[in-house]
Each structure stands twice: as C-alpha cells, then as structure tokens.
Residue frames as a rotation matrix with the C-alpha (Angstrom) as fourth column:
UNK 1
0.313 -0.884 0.347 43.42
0.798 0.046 -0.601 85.94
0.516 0.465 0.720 32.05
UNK 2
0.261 -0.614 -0.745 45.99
0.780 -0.320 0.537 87.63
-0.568 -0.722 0.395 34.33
UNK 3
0.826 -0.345 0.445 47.41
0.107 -0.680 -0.725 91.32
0.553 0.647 -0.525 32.87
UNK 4
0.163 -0.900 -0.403 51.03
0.811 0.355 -0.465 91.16
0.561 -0.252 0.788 33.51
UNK 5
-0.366 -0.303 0.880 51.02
-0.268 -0.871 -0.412 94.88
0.891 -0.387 0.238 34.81
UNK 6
0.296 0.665 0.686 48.54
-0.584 -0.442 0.681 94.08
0.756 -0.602 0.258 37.35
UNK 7
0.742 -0.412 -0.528 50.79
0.558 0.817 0.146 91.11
0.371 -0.403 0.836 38.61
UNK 8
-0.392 -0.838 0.381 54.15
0.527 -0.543 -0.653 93.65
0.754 -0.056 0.654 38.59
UNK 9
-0.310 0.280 0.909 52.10
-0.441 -0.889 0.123 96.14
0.842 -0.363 0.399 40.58
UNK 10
0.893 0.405 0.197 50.71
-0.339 0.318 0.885 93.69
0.296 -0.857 0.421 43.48
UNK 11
0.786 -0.327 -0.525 54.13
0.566 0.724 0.396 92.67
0.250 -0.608 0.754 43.53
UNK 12
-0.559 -0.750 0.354 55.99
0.438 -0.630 -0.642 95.93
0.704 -0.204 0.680 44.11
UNK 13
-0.068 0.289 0.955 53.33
-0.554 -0.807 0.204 96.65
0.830 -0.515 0.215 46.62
UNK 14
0.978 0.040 -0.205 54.04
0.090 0.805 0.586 93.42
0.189 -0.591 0.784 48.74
UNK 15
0.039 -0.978 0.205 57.53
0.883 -0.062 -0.466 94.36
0.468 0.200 0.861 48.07
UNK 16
-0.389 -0.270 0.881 57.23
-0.454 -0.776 -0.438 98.19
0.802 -0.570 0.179 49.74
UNK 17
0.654 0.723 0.224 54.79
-0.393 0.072 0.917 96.85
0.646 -0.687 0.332 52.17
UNK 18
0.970 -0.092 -0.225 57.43
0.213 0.768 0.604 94.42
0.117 -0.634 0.764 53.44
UNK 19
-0.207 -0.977 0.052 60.61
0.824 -0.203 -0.530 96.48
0.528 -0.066 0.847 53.49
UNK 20
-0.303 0.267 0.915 58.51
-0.435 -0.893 0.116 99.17
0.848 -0.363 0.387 55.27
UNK 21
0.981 -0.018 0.192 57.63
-0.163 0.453 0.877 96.63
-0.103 -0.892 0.441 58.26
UNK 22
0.535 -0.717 -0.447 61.23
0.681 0.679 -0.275 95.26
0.501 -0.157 0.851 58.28
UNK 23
-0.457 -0.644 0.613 62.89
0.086 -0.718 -0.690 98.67
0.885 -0.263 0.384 58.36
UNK 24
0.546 0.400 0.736 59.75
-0.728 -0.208 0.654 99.85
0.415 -0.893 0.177 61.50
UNK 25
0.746 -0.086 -0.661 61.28
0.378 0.871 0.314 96.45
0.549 -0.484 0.682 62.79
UNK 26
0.170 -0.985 -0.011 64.90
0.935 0.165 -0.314 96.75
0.311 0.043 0.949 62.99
UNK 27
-0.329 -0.235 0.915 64.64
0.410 -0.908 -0.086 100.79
0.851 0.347 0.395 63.58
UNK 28
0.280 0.859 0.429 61.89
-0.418 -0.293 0.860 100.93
0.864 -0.420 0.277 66.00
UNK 29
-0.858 -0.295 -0.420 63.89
0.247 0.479 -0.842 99.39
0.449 -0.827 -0.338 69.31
UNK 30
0.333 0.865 -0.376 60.92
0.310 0.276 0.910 99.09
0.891 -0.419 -0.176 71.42
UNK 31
-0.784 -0.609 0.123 61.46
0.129 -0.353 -0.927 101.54
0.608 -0.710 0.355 74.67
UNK 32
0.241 0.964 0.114 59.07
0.325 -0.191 0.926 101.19
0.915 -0.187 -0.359 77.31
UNK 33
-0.922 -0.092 -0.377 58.71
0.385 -0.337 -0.859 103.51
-0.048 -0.937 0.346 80.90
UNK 34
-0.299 0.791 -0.534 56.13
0.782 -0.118 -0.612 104.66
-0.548 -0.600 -0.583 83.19
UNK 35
-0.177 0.320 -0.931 56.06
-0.315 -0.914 -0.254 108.05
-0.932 0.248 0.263 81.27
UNK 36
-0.947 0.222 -0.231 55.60
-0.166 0.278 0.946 106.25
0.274 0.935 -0.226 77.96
UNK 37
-0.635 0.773 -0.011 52.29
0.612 0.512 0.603 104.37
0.472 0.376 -0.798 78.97
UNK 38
-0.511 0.635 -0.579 50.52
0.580 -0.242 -0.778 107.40
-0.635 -0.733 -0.244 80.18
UNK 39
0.372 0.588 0.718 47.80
0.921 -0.332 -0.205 108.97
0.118 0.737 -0.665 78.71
UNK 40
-0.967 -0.240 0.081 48.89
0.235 -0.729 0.643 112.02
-0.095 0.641 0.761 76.37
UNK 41
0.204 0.841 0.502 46.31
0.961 -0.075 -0.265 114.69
-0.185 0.536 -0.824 75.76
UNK 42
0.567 0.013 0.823 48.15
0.637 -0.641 -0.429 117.92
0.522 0.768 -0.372 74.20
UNK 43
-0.441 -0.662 0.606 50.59
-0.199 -0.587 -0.785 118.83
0.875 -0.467 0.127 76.50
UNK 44
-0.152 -0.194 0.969 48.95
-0.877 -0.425 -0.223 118.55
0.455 -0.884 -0.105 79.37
UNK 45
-0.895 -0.438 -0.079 48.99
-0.284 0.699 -0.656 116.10
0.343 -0.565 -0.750 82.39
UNK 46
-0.278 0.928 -0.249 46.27
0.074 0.279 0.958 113.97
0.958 0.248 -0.146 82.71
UNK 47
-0.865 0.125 0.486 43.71
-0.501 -0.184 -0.845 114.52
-0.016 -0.975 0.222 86.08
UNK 48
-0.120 0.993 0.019 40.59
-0.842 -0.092 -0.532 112.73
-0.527 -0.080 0.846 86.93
UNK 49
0.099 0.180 0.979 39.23
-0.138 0.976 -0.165 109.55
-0.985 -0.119 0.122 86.22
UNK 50
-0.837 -0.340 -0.429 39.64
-0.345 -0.280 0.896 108.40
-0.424 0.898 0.117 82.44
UNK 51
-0.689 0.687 0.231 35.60
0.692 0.531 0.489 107.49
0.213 0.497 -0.841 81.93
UNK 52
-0.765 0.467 -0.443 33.98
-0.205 -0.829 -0.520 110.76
-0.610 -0.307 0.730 81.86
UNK 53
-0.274 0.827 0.490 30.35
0.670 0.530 -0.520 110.35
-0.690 0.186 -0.699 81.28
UNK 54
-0.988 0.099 0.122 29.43
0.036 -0.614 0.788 112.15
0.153 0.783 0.603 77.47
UNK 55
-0.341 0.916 0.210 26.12
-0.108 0.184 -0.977 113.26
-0.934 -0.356 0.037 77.65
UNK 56
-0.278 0.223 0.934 23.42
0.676 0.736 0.026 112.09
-0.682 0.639 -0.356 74.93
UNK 57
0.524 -0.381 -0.762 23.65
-0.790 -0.552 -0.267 115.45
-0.319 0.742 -0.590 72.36
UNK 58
0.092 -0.926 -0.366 26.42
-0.753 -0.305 0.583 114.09
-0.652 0.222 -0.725 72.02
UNK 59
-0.720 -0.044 0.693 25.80
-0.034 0.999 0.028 110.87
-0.694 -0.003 -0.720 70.79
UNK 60
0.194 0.890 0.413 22.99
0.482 0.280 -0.830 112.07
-0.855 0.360 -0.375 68.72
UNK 61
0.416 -0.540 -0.732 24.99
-0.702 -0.702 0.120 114.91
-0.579 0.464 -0.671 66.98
UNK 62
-0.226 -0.944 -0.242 27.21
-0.883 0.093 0.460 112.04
-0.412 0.318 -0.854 65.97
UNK 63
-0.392 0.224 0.892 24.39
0.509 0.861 0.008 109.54
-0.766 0.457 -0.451 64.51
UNK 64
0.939 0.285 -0.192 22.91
0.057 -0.681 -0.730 112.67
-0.338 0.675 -0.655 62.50
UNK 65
-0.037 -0.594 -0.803 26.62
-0.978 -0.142 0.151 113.28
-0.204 0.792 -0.576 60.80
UNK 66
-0.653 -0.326 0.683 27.10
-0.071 0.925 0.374 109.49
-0.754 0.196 -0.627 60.25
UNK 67
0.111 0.916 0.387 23.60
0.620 0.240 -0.747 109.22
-0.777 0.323 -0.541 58.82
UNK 68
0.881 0.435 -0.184 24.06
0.089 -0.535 -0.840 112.55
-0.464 0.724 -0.510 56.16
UNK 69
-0.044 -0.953 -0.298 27.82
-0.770 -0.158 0.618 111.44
-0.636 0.257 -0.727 55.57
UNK 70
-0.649 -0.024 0.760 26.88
0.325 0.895 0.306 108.28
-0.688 0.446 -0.573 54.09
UNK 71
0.706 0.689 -0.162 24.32
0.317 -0.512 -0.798 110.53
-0.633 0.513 -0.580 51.89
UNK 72
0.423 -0.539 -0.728 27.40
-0.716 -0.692 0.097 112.44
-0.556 0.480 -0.678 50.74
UNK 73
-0.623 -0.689 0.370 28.97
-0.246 0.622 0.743 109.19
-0.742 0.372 -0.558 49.61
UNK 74
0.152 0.804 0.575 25.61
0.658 0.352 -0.665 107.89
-0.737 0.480 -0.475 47.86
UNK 75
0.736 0.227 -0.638 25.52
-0.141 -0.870 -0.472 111.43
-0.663 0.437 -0.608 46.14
UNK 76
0.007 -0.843 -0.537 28.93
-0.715 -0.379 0.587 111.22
-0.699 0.380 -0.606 44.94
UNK 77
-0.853 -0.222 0.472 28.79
0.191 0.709 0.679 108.02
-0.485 0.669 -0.563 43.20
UNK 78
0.280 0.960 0.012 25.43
0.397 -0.104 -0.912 109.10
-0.874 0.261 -0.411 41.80
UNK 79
0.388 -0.321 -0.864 27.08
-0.102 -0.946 0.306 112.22
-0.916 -0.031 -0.400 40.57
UNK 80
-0.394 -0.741 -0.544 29.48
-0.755 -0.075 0.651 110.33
-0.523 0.667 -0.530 38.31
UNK 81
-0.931 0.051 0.360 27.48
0.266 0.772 0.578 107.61
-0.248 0.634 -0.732 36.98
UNK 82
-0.073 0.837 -0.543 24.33
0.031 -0.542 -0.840 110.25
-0.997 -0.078 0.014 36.72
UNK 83
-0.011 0.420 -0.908 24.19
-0.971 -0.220 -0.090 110.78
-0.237 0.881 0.410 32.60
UNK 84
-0.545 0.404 -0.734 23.83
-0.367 0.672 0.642 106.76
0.753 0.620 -0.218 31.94
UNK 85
-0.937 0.340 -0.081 21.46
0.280 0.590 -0.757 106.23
-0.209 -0.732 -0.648 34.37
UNK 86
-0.558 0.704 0.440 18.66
0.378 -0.257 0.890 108.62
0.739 0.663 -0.123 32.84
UNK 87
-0.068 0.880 0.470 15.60
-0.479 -0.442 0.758 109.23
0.875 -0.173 0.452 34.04
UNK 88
0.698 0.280 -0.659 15.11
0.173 0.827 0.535 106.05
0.694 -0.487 0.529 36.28
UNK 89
-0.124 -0.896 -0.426 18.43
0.846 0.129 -0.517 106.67
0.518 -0.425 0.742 37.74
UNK 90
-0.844 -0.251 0.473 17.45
-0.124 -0.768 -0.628 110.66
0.521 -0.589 0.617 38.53
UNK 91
0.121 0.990 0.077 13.94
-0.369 -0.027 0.929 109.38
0.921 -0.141 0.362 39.95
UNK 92
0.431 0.067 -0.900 15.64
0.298 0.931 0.212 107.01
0.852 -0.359 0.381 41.99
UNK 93
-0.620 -0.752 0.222 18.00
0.607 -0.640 -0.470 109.48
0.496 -0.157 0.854 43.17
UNK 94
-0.319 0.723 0.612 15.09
-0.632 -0.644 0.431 111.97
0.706 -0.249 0.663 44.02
UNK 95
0.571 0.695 -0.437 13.35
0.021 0.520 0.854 109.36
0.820 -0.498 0.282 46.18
UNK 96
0.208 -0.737 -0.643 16.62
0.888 0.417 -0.191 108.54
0.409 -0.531 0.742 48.21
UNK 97
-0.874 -0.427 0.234 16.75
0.253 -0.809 -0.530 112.52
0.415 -0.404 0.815 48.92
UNK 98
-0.123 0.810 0.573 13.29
-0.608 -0.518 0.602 112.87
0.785 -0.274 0.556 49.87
UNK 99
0.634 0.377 -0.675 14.16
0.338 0.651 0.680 110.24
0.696 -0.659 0.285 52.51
UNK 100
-0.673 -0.724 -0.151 17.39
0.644 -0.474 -0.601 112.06
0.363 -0.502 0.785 53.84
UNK 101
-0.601 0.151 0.785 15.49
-0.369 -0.924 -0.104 115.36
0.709 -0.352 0.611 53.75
UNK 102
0.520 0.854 0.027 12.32
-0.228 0.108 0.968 113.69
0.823 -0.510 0.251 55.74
UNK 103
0.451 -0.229 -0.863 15.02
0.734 0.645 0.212 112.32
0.508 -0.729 0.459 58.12
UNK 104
-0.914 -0.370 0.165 16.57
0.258 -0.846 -0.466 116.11
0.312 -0.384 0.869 58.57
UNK 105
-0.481 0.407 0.777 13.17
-0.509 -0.851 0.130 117.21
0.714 -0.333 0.616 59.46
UNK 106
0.747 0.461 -0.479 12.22
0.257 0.463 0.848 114.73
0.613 -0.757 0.228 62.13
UNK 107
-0.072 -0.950 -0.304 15.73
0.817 0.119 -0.565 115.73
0.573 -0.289 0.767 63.46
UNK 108
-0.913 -0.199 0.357 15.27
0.082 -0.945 -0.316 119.30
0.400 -0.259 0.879 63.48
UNK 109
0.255 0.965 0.052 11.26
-0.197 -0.001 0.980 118.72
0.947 -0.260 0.190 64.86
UNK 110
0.740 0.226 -0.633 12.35
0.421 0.579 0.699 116.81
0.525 -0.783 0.333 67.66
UNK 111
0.973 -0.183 0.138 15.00
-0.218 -0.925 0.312 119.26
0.070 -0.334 -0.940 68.45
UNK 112
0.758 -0.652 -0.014 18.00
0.509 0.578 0.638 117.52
-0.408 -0.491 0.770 67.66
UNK 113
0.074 -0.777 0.625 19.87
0.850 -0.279 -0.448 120.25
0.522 0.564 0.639 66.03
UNK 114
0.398 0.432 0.809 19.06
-0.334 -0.753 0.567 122.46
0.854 -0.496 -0.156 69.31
UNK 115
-0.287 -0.912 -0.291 22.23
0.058 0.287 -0.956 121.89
0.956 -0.292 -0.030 71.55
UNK 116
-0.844 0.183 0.505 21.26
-0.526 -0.472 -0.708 123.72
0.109 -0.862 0.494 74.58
UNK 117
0.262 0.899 0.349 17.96
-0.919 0.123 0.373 122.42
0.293 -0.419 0.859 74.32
UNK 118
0.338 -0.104 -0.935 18.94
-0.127 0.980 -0.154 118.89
0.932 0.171 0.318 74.14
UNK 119
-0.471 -0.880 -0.057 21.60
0.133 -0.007 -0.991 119.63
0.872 -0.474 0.121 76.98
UNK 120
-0.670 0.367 0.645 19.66
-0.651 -0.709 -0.272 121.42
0.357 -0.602 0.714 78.78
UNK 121
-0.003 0.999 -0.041 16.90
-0.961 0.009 0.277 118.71
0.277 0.041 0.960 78.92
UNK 122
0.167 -0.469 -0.867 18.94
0.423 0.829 -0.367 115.45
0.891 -0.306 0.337 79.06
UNK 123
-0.898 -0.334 0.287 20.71
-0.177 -0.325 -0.929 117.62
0.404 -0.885 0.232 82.60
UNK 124
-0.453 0.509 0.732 17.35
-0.891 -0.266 -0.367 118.04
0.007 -0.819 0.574 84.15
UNK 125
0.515 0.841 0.163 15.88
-0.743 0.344 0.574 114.90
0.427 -0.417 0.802 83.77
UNK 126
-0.363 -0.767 -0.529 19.73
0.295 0.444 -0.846 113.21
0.884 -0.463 0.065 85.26
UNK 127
-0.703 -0.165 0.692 18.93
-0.582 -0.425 -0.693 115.76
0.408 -0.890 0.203 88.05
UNK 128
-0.020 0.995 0.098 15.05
-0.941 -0.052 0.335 114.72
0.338 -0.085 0.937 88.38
UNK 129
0.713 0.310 -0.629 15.93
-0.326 0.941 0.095 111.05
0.621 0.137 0.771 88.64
UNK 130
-0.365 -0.541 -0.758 18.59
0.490 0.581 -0.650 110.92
0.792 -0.608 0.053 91.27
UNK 131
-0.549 0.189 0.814 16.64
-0.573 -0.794 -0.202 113.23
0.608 -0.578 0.545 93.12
C-alpha cells in the first residue's frame, strides 16, 4: 500500500525537476567559440601539453584516503545503530578497526605516508631505467 504523501512528493519532485530542465533549455541559448572550448584553469592561459605524467605518491596518497574514507562511512552508520547492536555489534566493529588500523601500519611501514621518500624514490628509479 502506496502513502499518498509519498506519491505528492515524487510528484512535485518530477514536477521541479522538469521545469528546472525546461527553463536551463529555453534560457541557456547555447554559444559556442574558440575561446569557449579552451581549457580554463584559474585565470590563467593554458601552456604545455594537457597529459602531464602524475607521479605514483600520488596515486597512492589517493588509494590510502579512499580506503580510510570508506572507514569513516562504515563508522558513521555504526555510530547510529551502535546501542541495538550490543555486544556482537561492538565486537564486530572492533574487528573491522583492527583491520583498518593493520592496513595504516603496512602503509606507514612501507613508507607510504613519507612523501619525499616515495618521490624521491619513484624519481630515481624513472632516472635509473632510461638511463
């Protein structure tokens, strides 16, 4: 069984949804030039090829936040369903951090929270290998 509110409410948001595209339609005149489709990066005028090679810090920096952001999300929903879950629920909980934390310290062992080093080490063996 359908609640009548929840009908009204999908249909005033199909309703904004579709008077907000009509208006972007009808408003939005589509202007294209040469200075429109160039790449914008804060004011200033682009130089230099647009595939600049990122080195692999970088790339690791940014599976280590992925990896303890999705922790923060876990946590949070823990958080709020944490008094009817009990015991079982804070054991379970406990396990699931003692796998984060073990995964922060293989990080920080293997030096991946050590920029420079990382940098510093990824550069020399680029150098070492076109050498």
């Amino acid at each position: 069984m359908l609640n009548i509110d929840f009908i009204v409410y999908a249909l005033l948001v199909t309703a904004n949804a579709g008077v907000i595209i009509g208006l972007s339609y009808l408003l939005g005149w589509p202007r294209r030039s040469r200075v429109k489709n160039e790449p914008y990066e804060s004011g200033i005028a682009p130089t230099g090829p647009a595939h600049v090679r990122t080195s692999i810090p970088y790339y690791l920096v940014g599976i280590a936040f992925i990896l303890f952001d999705v922790e923060v999300l876990f946590l949070y929903t823990y958080g709020i369903v944490m008094y009817r879950l009990e015991w079982d629920g804070f054991f379970k909980a406990m396990l699931f951090l003692f796998f984060v934390f073990s995964g922060l310290v293989y990080i920080w062992l293997r030096g991946g929270l050590m920029w420079r080093h990382l940098s510093s080490k990824v550069s020399a063996k680029a150098s070492s290998s076109q050498s």
